[in-house]
N, CA, C, O and CB atoms as a CASP TS submission, in Angstrom:
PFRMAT TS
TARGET T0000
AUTHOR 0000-0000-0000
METHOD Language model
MODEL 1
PARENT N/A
ATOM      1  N   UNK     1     117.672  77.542 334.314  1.00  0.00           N
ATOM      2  CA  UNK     1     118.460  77.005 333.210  1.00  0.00           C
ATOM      3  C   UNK     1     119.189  75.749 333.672  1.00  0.00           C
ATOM      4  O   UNK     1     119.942  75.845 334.642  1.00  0.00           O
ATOM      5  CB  UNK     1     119.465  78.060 332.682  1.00  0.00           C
ATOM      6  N   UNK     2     118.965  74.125 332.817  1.00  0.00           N
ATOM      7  CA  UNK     2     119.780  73.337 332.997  1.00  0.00           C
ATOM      8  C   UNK     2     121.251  73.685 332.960  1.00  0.00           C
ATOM      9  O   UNK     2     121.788  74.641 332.399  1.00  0.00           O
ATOM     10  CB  UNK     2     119.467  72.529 332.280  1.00  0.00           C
ATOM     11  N   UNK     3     122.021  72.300 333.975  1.00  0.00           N
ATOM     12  CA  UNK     3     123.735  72.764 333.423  1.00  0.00           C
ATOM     13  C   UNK     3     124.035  72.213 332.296  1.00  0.00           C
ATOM     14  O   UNK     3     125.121  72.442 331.763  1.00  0.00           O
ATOM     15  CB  UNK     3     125.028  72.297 334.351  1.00  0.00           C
ATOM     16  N   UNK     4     123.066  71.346 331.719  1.00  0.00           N
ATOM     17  CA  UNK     4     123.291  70.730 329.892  1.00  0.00           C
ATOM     18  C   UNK     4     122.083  70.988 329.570  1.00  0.00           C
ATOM     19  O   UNK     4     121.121  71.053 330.335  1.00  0.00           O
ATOM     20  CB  UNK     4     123.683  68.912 329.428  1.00  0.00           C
ATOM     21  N   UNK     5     122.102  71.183 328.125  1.00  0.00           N
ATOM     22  CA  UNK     5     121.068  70.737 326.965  1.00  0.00           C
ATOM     23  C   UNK     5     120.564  69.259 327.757  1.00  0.00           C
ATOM     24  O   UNK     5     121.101  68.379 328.430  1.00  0.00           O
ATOM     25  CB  UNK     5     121.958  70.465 325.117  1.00  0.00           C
ATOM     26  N   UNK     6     119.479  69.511 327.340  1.00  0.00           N
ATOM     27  CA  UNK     6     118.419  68.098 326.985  1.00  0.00           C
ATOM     28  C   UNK     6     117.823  67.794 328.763  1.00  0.00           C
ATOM     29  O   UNK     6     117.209  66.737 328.905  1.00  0.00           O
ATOM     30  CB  UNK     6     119.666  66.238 326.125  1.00  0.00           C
ATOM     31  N   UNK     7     117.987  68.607 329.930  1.00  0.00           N
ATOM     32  CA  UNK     7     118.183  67.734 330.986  1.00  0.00           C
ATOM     33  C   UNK     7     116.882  67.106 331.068  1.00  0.00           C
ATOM     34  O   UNK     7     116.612  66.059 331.655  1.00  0.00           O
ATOM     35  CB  UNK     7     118.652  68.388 332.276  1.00  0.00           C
ATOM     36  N   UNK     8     115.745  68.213 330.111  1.00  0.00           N
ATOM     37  CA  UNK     8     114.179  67.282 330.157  1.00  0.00           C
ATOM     38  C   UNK     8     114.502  66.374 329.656  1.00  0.00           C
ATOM     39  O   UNK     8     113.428  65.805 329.851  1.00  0.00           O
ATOM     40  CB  UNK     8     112.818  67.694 329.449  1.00  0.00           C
ATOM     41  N   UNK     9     115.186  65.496 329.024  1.00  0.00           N
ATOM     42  CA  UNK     9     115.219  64.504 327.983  1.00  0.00           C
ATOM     43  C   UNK     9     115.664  63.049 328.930  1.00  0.00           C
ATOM     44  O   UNK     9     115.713  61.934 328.410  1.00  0.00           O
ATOM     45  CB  UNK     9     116.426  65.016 326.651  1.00  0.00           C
ATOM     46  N   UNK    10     115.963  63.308 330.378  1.00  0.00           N
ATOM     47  CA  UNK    10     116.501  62.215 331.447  1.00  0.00           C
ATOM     48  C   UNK    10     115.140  61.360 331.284  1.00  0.00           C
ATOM     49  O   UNK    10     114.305  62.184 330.912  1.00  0.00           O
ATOM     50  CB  UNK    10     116.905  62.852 333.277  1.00  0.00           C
ATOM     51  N   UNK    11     114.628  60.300 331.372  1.00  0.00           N
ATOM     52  CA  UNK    11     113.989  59.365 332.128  1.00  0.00           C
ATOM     53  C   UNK    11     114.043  58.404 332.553  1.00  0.00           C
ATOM     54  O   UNK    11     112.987  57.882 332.909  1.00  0.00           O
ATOM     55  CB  UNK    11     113.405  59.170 331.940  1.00  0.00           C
ATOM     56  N   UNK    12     115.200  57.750 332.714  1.00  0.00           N
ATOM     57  CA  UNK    12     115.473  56.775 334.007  1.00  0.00           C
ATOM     58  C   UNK    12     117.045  57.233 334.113  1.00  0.00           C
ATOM     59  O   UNK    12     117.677  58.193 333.672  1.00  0.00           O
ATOM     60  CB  UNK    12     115.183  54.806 333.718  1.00  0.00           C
ATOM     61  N   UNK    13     117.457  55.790 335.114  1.00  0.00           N
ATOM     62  CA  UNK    13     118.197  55.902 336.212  1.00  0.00           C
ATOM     63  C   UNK    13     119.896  56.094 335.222  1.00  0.00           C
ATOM     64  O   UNK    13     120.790  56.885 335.526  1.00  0.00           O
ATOM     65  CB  UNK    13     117.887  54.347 337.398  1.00  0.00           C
ATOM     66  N   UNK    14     119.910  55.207 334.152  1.00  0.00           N
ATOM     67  CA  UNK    14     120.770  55.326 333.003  1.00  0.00           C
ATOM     68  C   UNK    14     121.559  56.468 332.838  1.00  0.00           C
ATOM     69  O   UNK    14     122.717  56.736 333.157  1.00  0.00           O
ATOM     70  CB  UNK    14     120.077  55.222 331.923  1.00  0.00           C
ATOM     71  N   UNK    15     120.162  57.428 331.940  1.00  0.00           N
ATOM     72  CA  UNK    15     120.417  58.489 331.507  1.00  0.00           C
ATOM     73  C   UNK    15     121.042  59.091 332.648  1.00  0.00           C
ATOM     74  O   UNK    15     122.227  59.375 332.471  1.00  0.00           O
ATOM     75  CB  UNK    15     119.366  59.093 330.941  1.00  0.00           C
ATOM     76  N   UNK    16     120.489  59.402 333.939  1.00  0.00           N
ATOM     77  CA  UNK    16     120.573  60.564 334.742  1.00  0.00           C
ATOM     78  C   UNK    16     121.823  60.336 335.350  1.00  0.00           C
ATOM     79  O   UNK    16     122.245  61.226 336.089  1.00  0.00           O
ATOM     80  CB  UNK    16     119.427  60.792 335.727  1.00  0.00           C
ATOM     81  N   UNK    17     122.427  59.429 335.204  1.00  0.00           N
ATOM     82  CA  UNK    17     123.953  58.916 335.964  1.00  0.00           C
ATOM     83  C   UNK    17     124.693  59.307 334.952  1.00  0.00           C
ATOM     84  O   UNK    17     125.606  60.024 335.361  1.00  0.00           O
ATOM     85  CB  UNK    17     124.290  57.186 336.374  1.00  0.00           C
ATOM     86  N   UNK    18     124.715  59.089 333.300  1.00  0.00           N
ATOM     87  CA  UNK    18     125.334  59.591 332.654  1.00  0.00           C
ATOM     88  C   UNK    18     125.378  61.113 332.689  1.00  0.00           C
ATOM     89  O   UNK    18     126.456  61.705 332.746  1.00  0.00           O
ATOM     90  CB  UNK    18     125.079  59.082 331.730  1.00  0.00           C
ATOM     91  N   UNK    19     124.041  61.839 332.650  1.00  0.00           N
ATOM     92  CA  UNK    19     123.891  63.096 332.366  1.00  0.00           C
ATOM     93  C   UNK    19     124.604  63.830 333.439  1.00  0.00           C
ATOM     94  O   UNK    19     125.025  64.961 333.195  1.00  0.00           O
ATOM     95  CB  UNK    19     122.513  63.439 332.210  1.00  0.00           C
ATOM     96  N   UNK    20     124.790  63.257 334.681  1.00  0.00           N
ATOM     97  CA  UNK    20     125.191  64.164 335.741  1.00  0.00           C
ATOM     98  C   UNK    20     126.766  63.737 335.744  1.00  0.00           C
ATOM     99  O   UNK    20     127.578  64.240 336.521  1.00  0.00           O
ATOM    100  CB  UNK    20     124.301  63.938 337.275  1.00  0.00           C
ATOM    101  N   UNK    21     127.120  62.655 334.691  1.00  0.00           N
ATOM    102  CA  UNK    21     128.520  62.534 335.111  1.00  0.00           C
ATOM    103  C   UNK    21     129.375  63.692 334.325  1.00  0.00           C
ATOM    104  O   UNK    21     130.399  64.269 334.689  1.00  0.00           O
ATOM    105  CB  UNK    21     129.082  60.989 334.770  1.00  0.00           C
ATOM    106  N   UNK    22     128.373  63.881 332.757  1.00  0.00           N
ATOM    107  CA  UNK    22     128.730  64.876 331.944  1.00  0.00           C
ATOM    108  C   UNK    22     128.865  65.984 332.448  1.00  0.00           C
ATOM    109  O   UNK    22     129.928  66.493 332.092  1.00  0.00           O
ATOM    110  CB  UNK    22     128.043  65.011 331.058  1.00  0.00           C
ATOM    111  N   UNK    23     127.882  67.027 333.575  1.00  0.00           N
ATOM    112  CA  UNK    23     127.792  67.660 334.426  1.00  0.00           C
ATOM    113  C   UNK    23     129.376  67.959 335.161  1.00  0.00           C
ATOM    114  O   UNK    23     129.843  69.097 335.201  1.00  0.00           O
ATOM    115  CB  UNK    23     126.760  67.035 335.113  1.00  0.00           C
ATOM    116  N   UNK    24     130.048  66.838 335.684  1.00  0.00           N
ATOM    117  CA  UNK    24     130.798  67.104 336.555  1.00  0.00           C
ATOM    118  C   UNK    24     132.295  67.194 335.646  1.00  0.00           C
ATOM    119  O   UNK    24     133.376  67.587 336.085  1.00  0.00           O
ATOM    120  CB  UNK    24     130.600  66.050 337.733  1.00  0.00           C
ATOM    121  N   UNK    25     131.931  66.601 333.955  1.00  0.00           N
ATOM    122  CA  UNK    25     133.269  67.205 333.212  1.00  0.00           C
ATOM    123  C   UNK    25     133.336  69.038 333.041  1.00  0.00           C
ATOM    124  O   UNK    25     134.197  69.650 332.410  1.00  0.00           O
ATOM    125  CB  UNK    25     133.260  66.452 331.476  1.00  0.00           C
ATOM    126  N   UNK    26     132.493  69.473 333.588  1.00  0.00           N
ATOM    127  CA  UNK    26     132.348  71.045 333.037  1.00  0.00           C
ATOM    128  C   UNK    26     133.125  71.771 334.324  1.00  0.00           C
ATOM    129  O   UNK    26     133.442  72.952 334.179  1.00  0.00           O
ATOM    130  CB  UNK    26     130.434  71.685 332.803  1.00  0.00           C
ATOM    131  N   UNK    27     133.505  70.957 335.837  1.00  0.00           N
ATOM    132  CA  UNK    27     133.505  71.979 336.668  1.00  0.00           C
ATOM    133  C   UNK    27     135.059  72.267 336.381  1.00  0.00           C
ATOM    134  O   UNK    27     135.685  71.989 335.358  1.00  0.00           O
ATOM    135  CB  UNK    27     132.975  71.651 338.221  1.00  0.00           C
ATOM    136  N   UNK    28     135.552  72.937 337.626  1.00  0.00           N
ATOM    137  CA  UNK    28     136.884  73.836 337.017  1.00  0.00           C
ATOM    138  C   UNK    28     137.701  73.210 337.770  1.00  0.00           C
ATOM    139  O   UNK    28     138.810  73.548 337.356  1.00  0.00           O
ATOM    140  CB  UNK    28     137.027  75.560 337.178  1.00  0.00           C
ATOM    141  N   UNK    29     137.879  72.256 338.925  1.00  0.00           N
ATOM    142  CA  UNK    29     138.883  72.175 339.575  1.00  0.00           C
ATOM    143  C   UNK    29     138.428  70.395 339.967  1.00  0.00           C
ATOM    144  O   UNK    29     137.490  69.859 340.556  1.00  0.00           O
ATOM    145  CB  UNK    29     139.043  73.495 340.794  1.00  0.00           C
ATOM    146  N   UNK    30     140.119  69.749 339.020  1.00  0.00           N
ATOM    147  CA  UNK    30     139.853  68.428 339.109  1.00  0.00           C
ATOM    148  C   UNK    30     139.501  67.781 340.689  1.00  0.00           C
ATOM    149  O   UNK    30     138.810  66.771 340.563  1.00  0.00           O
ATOM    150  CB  UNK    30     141.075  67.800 338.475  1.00  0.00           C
ATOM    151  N   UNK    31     139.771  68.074 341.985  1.00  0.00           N
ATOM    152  CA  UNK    31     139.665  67.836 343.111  1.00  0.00           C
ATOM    153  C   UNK    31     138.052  67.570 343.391  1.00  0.00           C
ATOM    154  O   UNK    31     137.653  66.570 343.987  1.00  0.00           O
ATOM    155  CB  UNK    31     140.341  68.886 343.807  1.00  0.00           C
ATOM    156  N   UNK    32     136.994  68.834 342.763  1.00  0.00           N
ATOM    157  CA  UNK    32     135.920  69.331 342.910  1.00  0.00           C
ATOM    158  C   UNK    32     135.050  68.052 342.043  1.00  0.00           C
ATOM    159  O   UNK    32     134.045  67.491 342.480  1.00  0.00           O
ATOM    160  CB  UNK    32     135.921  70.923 342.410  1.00  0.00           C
ATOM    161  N   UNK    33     135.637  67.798 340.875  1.00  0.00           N
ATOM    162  CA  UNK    33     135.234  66.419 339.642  1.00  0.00           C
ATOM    163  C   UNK    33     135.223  65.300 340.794  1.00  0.00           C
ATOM    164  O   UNK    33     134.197  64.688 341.090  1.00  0.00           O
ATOM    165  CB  UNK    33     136.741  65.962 338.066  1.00  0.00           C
ATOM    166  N   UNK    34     136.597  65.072 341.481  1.00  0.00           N
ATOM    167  CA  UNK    34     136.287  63.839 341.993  1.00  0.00           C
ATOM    168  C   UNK    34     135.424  63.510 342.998  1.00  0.00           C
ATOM    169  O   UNK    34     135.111  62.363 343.316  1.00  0.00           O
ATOM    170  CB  UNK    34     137.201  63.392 342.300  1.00  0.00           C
ATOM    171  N   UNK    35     134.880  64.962 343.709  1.00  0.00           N
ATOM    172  CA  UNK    35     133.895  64.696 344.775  1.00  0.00           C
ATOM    173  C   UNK    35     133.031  64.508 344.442  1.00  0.00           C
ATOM    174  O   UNK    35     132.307  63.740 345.075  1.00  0.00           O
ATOM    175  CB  UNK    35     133.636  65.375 345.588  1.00  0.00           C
ATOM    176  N   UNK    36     132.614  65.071 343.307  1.00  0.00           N
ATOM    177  CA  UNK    36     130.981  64.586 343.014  1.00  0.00           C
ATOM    178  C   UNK    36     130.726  63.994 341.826  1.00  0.00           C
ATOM    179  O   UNK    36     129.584  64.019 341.366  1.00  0.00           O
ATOM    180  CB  UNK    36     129.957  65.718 342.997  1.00  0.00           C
ATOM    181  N   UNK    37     132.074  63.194 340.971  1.00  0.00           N
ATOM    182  CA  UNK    37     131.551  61.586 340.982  1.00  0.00           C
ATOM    183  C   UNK    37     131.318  60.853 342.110  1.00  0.00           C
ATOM    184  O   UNK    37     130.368  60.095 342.303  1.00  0.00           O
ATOM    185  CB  UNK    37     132.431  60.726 340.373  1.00  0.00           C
ATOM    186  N   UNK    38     132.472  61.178 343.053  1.00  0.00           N
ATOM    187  CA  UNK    38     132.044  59.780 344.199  1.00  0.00           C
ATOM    188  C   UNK    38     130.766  59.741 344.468  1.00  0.00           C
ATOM    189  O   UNK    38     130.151  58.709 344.200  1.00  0.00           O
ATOM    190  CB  UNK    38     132.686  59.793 345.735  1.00  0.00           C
ATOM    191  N   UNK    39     130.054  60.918 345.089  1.00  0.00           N
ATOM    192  CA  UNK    39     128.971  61.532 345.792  1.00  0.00           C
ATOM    193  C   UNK    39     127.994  61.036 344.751  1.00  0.00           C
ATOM    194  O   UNK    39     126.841  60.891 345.156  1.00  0.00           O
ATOM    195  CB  UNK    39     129.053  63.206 346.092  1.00  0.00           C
ATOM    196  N   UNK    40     128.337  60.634 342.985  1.00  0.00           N
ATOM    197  CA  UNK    40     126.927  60.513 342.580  1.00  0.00           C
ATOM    198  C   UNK    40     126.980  58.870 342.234  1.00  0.00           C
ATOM    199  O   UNK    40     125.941  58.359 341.816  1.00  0.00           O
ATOM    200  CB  UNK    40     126.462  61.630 341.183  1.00  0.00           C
ATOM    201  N   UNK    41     128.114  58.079 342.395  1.00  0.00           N
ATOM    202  CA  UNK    41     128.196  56.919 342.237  1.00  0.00           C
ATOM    203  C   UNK    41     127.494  56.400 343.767  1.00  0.00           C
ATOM    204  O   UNK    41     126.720  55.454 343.619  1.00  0.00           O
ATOM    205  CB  UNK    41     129.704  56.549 341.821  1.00  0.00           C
ATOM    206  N   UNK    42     127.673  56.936 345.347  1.00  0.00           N
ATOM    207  CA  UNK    42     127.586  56.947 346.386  1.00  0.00           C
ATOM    208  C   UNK    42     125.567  56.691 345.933  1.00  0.00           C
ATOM    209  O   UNK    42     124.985  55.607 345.962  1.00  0.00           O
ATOM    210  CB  UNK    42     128.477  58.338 347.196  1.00  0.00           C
ATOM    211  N   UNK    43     125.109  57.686 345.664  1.00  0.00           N
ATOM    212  CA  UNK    43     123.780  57.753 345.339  1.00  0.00           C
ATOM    213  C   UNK    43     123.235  56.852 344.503  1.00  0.00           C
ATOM    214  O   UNK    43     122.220  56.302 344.930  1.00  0.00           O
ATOM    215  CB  UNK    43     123.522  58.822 344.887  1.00  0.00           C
ATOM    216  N   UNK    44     123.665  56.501 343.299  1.00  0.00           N
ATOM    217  CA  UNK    44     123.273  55.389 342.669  1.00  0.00           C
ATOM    218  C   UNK    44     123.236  54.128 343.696  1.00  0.00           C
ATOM    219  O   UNK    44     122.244  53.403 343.640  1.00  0.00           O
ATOM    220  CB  UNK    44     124.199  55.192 341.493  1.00  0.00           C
ATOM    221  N   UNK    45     124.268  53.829 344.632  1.00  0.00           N
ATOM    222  CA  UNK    45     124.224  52.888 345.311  1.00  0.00           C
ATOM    223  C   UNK    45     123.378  52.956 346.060  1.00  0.00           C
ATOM    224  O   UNK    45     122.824  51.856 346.080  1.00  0.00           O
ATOM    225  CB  UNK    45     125.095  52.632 345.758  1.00  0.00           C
ATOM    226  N   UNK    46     122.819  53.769 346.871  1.00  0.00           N
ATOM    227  CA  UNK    46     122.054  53.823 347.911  1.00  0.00           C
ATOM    228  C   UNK    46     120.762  53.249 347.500  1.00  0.00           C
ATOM    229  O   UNK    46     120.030  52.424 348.046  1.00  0.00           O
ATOM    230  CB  UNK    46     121.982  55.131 348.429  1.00  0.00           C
ATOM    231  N   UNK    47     120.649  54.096 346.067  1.00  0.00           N
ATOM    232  CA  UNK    47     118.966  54.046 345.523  1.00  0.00           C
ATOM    233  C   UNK    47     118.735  53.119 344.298  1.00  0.00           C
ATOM    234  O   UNK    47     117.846  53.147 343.447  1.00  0.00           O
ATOM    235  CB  UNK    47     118.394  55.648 344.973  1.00  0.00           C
ATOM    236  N   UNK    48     119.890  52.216 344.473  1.00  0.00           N
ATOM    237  CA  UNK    48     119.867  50.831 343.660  1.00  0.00           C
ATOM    238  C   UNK    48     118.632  49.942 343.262  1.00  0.00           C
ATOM    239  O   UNK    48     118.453  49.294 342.231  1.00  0.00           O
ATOM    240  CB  UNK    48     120.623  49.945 344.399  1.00  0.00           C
ATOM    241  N   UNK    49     117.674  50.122 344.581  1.00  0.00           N
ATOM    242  CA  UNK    49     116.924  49.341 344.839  1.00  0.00           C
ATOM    243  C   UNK    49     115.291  49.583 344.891  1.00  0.00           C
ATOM    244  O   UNK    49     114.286  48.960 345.235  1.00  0.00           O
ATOM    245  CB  UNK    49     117.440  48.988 345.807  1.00  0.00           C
ATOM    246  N   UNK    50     115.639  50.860 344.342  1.00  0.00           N
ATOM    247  CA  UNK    50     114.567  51.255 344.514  1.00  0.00           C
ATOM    248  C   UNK    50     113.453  50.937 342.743  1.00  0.00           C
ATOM    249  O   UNK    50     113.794  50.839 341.564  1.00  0.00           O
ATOM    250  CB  UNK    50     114.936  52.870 345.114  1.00  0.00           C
ATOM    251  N   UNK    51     112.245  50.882 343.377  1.00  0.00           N
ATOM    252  CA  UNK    51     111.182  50.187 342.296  1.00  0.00           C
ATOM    253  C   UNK    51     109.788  51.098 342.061  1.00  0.00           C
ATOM    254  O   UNK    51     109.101  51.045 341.041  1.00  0.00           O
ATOM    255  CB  UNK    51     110.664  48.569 342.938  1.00  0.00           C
ATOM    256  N   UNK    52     109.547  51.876 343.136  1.00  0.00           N
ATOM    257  CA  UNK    52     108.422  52.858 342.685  1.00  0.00           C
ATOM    258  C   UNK    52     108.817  54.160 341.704  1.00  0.00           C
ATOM    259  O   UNK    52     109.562  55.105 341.963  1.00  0.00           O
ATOM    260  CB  UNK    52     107.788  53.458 344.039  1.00  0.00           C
ATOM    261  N   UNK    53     107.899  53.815 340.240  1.00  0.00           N
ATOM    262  CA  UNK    53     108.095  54.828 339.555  1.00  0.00           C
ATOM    263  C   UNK    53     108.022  56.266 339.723  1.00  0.00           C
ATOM    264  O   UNK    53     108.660  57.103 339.084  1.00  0.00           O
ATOM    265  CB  UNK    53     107.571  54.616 338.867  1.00  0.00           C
ATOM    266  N   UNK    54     106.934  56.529 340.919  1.00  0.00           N
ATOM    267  CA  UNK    54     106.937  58.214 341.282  1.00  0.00           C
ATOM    268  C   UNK    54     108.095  58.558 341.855  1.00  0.00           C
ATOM    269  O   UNK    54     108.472  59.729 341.913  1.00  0.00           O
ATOM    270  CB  UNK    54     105.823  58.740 342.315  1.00  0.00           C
ATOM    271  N   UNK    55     108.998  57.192 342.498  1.00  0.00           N
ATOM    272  CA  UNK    55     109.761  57.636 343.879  1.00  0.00           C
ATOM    273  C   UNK    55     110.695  57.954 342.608  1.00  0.00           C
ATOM    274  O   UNK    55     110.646  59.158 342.357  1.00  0.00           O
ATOM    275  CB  UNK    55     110.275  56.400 345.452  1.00  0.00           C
ATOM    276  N   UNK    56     111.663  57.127 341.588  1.00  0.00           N
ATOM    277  CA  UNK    56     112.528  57.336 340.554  1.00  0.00           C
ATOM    278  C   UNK    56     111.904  58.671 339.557  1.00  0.00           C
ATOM    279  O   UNK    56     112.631  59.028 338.630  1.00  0.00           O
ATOM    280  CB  UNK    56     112.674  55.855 339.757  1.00  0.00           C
ATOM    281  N   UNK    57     111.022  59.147 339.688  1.00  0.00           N
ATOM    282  CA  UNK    57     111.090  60.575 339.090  1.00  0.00           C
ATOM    283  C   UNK    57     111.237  61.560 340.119  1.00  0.00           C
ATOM    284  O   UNK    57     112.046  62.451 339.861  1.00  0.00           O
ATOM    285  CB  UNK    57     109.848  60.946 338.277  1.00  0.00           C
ATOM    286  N   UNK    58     110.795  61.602 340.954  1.00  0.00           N
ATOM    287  CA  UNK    58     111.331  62.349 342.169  1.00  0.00           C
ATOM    288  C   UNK    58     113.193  62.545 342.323  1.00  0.00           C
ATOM    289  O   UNK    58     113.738  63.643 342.432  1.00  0.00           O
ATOM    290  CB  UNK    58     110.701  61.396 343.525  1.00  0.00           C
ATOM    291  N   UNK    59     113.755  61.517 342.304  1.00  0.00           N
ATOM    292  CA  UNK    59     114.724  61.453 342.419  1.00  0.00           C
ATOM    293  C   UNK    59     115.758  62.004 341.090  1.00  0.00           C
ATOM    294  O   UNK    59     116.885  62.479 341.229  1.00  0.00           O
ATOM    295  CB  UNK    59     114.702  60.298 342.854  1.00  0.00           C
ATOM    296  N   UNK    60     115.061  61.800 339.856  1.00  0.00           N
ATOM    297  CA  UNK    60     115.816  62.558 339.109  1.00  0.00           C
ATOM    298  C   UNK    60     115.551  63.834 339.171  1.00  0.00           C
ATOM    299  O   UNK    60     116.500  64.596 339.351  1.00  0.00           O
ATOM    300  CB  UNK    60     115.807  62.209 337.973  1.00  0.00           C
ATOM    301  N   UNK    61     114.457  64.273 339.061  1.00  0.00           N
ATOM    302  CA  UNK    61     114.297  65.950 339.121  1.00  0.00           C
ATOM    303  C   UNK    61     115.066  66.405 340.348  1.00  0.00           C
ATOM    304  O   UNK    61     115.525  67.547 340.346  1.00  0.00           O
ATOM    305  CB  UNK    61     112.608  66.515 339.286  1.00  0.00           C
ATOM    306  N   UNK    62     115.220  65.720 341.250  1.00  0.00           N
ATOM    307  CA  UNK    62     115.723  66.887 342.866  1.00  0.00           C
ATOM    308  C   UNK    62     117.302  66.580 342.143  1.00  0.00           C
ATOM    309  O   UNK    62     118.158  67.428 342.395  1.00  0.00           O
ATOM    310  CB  UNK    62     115.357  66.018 345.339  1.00  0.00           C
ATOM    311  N   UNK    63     117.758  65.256 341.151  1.00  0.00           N
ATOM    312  CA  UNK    63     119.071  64.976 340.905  1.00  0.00           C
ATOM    313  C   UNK    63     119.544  66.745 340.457  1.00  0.00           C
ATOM    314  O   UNK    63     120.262  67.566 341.029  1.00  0.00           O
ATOM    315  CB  UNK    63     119.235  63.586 339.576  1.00  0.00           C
ATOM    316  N   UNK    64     118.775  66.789 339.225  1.00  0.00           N
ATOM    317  CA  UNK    64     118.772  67.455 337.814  1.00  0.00           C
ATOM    318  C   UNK    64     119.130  68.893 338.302  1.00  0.00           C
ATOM    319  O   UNK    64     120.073  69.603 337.952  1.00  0.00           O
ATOM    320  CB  UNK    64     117.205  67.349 336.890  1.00  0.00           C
ATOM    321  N   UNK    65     117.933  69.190 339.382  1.00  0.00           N
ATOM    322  CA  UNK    65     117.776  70.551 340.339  1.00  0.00           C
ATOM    323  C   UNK    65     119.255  70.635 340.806  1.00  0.00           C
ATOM    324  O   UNK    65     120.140  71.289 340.253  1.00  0.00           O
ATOM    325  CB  UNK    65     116.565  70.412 341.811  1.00  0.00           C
ATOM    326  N   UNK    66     119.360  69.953 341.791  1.00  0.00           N
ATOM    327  CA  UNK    66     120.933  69.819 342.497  1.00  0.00           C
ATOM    328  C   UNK    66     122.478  69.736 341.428  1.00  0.00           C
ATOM    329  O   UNK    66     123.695  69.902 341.504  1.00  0.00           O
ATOM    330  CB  UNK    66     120.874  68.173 343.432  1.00  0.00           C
ATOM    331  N   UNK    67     121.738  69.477 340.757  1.00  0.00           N
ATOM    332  CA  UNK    67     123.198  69.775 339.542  1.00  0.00           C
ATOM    333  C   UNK    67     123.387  70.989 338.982  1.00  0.00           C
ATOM    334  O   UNK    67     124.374  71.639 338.635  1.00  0.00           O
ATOM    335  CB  UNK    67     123.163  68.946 338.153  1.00  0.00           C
ATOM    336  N   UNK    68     122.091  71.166 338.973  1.00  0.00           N
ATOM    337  CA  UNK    68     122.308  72.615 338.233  1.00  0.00           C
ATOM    338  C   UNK    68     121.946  73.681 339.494  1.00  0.00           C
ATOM    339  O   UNK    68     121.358  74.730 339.231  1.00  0.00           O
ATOM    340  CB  UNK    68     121.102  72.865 336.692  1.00  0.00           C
ATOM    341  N   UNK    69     122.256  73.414 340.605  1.00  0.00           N
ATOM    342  CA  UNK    69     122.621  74.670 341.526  1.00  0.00           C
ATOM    343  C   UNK    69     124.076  74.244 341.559  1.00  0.00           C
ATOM    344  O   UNK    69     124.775  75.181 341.172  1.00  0.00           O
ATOM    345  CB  UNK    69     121.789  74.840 343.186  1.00  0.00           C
ATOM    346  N   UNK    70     124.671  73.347 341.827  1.00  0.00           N
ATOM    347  CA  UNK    70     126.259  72.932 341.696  1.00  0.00           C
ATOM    348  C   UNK    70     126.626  73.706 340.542  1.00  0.00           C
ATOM    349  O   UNK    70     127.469  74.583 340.731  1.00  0.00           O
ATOM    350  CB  UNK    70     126.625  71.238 341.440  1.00  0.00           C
ATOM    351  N   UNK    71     126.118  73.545 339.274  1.00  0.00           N
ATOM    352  CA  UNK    71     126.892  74.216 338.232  1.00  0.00           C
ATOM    353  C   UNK    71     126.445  75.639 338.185  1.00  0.00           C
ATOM    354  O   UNK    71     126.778  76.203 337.143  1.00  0.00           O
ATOM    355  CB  UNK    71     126.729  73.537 336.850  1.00  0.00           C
ATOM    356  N   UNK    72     125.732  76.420 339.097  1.00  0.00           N
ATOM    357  CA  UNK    72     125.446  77.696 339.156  1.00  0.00           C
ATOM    358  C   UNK    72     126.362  78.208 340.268  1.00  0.00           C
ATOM    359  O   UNK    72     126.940  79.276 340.067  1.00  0.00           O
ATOM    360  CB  UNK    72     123.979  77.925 339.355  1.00  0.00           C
ATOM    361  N   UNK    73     126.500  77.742 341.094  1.00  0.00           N
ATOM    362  CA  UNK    73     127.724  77.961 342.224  1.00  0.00           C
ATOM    363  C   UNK    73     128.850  78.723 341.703  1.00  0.00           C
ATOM    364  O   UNK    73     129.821  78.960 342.421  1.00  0.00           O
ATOM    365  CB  UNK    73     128.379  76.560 342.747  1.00  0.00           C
TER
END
């Protein structure tokens, strides 16, 4: 189970920064919010640059996966 509606509905880099920021309004402890905006603004930066389309779907699904074990935690 996604931690939102729609998470099939991500396909680029846009969506999935929004979708996971929505993600991190649901957790319970504001301290916990600010780590993993940083951690997903941190990631956008890293993978700024990146241009292969398999590599940018890869990267959202392991995103999507990893959010929703965070919001299963």
């Amino acid at each position: 189970m996604a931690p939102l509606p729609n998470a099939e509905l991500v396909q680029n880099s846009l969506q999935l920064y929004r979708y996971l920021l929505r993600c991190c309004k649901q957790l319970p402890e504001e301290n916990i919010r600010q780590h993993y905006r940083h951690a997903i603004r941190q990631s956008f930066k890293v993978h700024a640059d990146e241009d292969s389309p398999e590599r940018i779907q890869q990267i959202i699904k392991r995103a999507i996966e990893d959010a929703d074990w965070v919001m299963n935690k």
